[in-house]
C-alpha positions as CSV (number, residue, x, y, z in Angstrom):
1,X,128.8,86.8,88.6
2,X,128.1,87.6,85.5
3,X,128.6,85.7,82.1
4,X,128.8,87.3,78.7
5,X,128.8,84.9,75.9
6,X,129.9,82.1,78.4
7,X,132.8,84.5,79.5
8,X,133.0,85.5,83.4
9,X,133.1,89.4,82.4
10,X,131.3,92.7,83.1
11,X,132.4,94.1,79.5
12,X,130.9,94.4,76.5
13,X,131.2,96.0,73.1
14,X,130.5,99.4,73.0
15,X,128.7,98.3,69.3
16,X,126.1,96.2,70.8
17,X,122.8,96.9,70.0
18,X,121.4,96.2,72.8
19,X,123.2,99.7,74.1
20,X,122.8,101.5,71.1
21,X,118.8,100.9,70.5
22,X,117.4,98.8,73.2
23,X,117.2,95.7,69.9
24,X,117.1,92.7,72.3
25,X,114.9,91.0,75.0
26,X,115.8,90.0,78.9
27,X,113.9,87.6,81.6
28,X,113.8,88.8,85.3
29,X,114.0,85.3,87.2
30,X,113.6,83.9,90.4
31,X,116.2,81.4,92.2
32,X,115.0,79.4,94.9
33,X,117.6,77.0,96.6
34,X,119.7,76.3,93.5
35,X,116.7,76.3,90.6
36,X,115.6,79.1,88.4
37,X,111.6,79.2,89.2
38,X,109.5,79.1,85.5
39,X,112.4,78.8,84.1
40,X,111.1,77.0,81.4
41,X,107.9,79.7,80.8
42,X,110.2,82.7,80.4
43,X,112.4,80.4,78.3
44,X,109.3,80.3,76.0
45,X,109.1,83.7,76.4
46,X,112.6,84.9,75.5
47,X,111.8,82.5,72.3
48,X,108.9,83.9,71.3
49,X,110.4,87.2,71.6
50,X,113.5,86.0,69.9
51,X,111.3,84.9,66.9
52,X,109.2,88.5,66.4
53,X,112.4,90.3,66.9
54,X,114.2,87.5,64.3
55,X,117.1,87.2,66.8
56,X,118.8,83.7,66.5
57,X,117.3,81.8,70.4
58,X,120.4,81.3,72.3
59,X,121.1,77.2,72.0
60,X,118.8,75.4,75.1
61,X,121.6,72.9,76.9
62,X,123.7,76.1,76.2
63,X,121.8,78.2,78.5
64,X,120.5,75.3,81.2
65,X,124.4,75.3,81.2
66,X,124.9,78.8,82.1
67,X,122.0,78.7,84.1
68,X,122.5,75.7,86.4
69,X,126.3,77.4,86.9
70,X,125.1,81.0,87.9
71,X,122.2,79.5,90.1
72,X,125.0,76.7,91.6
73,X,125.0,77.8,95.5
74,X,121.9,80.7,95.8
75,X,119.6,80.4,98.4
76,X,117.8,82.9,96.9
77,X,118.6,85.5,94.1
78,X,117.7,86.9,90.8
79,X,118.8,85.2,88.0
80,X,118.5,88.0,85.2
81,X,119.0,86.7,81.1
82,X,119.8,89.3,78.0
83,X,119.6,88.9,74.7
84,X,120.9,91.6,72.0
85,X,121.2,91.1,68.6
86,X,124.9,91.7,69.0
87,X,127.0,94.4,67.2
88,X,126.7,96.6,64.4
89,X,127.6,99.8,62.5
90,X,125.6,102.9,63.1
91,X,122.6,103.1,62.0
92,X,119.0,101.0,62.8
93,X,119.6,98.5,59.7
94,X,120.7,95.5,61.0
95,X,123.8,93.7,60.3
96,X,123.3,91.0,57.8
97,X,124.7,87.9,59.7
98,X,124.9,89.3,63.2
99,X,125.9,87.2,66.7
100,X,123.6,87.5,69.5
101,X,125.4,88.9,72.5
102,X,124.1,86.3,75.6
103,X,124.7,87.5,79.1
104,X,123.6,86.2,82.3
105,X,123.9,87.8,86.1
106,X,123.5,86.9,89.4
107,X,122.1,89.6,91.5
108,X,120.5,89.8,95.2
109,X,116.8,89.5,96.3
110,X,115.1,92.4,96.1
111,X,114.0,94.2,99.8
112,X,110.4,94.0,99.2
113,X,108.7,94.6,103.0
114,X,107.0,91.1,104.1
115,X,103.6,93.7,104.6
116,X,103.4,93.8,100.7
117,X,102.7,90.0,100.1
118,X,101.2,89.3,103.3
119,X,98.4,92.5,104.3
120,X,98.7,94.4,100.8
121,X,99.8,97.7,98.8
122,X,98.4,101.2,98.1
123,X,98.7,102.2,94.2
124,X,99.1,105.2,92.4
125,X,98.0,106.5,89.1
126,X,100.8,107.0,86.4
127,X,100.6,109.8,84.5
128,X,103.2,108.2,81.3
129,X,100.9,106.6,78.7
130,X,101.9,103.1,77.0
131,X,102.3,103.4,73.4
132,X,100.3,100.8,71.1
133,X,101.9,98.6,69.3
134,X,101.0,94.8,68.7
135,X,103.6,94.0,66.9
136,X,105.7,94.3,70.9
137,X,103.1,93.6,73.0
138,X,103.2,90.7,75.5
139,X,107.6,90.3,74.8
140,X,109.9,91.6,76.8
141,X,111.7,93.3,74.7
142,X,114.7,96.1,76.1
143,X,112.6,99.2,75.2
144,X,111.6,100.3,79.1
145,X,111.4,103.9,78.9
146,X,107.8,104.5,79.2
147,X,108.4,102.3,82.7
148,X,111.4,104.1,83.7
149,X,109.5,107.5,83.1
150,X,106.5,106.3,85.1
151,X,108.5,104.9,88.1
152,X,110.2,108.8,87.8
153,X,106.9,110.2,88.8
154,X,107.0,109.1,92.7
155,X,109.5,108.9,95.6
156,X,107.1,107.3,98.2
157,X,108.5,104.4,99.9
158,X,105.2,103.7,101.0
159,X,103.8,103.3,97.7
160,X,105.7,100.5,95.8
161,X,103.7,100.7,92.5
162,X,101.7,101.9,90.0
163,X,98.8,101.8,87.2
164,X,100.2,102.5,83.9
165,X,97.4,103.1,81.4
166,X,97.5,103.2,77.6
167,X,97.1,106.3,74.8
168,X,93.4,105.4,75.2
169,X,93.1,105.3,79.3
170,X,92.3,101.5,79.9
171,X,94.5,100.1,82.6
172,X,97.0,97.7,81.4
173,X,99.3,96.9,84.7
174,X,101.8,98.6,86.6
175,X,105.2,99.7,86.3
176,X,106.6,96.5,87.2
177,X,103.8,94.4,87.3
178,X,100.4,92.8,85.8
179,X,97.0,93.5,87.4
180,X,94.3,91.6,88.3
181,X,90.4,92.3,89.5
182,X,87.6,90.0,91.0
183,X,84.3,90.5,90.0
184,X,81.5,88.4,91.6
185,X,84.1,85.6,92.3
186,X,86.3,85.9,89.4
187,X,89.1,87.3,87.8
188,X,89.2,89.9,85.1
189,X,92.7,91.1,83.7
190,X,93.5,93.8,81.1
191,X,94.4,92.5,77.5
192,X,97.6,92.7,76.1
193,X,97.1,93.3,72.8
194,X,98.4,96.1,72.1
195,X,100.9,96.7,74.3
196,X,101.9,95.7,77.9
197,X,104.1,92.3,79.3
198,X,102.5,89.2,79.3
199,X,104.1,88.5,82.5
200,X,105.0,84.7,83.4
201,X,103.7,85.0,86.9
202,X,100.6,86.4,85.0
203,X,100.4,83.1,83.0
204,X,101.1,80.9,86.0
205,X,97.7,82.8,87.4
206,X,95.5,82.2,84.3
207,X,96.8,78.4,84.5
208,X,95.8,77.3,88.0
209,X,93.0,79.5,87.8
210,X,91.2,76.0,85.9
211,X,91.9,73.9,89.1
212,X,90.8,76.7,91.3
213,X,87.3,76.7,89.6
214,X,87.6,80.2,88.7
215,X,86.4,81.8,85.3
216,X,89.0,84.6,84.1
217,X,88.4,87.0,81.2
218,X,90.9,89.0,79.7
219,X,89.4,92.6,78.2
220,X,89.5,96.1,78.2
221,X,89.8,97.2,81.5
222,X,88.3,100.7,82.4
223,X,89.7,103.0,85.9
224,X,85.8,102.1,86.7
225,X,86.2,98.6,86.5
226,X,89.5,99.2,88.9
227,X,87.9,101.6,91.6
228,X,85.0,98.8,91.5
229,X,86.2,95.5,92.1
230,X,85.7,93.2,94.8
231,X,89.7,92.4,95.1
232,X,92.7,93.7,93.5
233,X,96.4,92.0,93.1
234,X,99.2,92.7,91.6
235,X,102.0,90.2,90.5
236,X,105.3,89.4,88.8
237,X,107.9,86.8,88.9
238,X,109.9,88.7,91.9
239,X,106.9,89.9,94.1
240,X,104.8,86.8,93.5
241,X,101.2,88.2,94.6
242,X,100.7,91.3,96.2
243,X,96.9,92.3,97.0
244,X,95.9,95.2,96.3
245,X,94.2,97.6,99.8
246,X,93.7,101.5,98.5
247,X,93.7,102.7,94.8
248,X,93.4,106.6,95.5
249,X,90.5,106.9,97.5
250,X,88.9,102.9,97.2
251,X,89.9,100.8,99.3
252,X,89.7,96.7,98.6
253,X,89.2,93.8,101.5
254,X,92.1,91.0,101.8
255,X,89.3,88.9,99.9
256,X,89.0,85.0,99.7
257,X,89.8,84.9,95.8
258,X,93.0,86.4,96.4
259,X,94.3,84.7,99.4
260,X,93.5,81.5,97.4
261,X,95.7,82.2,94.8
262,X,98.8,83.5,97.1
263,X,98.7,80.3,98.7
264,X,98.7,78.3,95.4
265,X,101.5,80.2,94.4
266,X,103.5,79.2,97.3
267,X,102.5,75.8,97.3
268,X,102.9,75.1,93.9
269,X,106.3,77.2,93.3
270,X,107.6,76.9,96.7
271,X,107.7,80.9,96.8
272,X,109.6,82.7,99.6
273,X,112.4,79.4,99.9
C-alpha cells in the first residue's frame, strides 16, 4: 500500500521536487509484528532534517495515523516515509508557500542471508568519494547518488557491502550502512561531520553502549585504523548488526564486543520478530 498525502495512490505530480532535485528527506523503517521499530528516533530524524532543509514536519498524530494504518497486519516489513517539499516551477528557487508532498509505503523484508547477522560479511573498497558538506551531513536527505554510484561498482552476491570513504580518504561507512571498530575493548566509529548518515541503528549503538560499560569515540577514521582493529560491524535499521570477517586481505574474529551488542539489539528491539 502506499499513501500519498493520506490518499491510497501510486501517483504523484510530475512538479514535485522531490523528482525534480532530490529537495526532501525519507526514513527506511523496520516493522516488527504491527509496530514501526525506532520509530520515534527516525521521527527525530526526519525533523531535524525537516528543519535544516526548512520543510514544514509533517503533523505527529498525522503520521502515527498513517503509520499505525500501513503497519496494521505486518509480521514483518519495511515501512518506508518521504518527505518533498512539494511542487514547484522550474527552477532551484523554492516556491514561496509550498505543501510538503507526504508519502508512505509498505514494502517486503529484504532477503538478507541469515550467514550475514549470524557468522559475518566480507567488504569491499568503494572507489566513489563522499562529498563534504556539513551543512547535510548526519540527514537523510534524497540526494543518493554518490551511494547509488558506489553500489554500481560490484555484482558480487557474496559481497553485500562496502566502505565508502570521503574526498580526503577517511572511512565514513558503507553504502548502506554505518561502521564500527573495536580497539582494546572498545568502539571507535567515523565522525559524521562532514558528511555521511547518522544512522538510527548507529544511535541505538552509541546509547546502550553506557550500560554495556563500553567507552566509544567518534573520530577520523583512517583504512589503517580499519585493516587493524580487533572487530569490525556494520549496521543499519534493516540489517541490524552484521560483523565484519575479511576487509581485502584482513581478516577479523567473531569477537566478544560484538556479539555483545548483536544480542542487545535483539533483546532490547526484539529484532528478527
Amino acid at each position: 500500500m502506499i499513501l500519498i498525502n493520506g490518499r491510497v495512490t501510486s501517483e504523484i505530480e510530475v512538479a514535485d521536487r522531490g523528482l525534480h532535485y532530490g529537495d526532501g528527506l525519507f526514513e527506511t523503517i523496520a516493522v516488527c509484528k504491527e509496530r514501526a521499530v525506532l520509530y520515534a528516533a527516525h521521527l527525530r530524524r526526519l525533523e531535524e532534517g525537516c528543519r535544516r532543509l526548512a520543510i514544514a514536519v509533517p503533523k505527529r498524530e498525522v503520521l502515527d495515523k498513517e503509520v499505525a494504518n500501513l503497519c496494521q497486519g505486518i509480521s514483518q516489513g519495511v515501512l518506508k516515509i518521504i518527505v518533498t517539499r512539494g511542487s514547484g516551477g522550474r527552477g532551484y528557487r523554492p516556491p514561496p508557500q509550498p505543501q510538503p508532498t507526504r508519502i508512505l509505503s509498505m514494502h517486503p523484508w529484504p532477503d538478507y542471508p541469515a550467514v550475514s547477522s549470524e557468522y559475518g560479511i566480507t567488504l569491499r573498497i568503494c572507489r566513489t568519494p563522499l562529498g563534504h558538506n556539513p551543512y547535510l551531513a548526519g540527514i537523510k536527505h534524497l540526494n543518493r547518488l554518490e551511494q547509488v554510484l558506489a553500489r554500481s561498482e560490484w555484482d558480487d552476491p557474496m559481497i553485500p557491502e562496502g566502505v565508502m570513504l570521503d574526498s580526503q580518504g577517511y572511512v565514513i561507512g558503507g553504502t548502506m550502512s554505518n561502521l564500527f571498530i573495536v580497539r582494546e575493548g572498545n568502539l571507535q566509529t567515523p565522525d559524521l561531520i562532514s558528511c555521511g548518515v547518522a544512522g538510527v541503528m548507529r544511535g541505538f549503538i552509541l546509547e546502550q553502549a553506557l550500560p554495556l560499560d563500553l567507552k566509544v569515540t567518534e573520530y577520523s577514521l583512517t583504512l589503517a585504523d580499519l585493516k587493524s582493529a580487533e572487530e569490525v560491524f556494520v549496521c543499519n535499521s534493516l540489517m541490524g548488526l552484521w560483523p565484519v570477517r575479511r576487509f581485502e586481505e584482513t581478516q577479523y574474529p567473531l569477537g566478544p564486543v560484538t556479539q555483545r551488542l548483536r544480542q542487545r539489539i535483539h533483546s532490547q528491539l526484539s529484532w528478527g520478530c
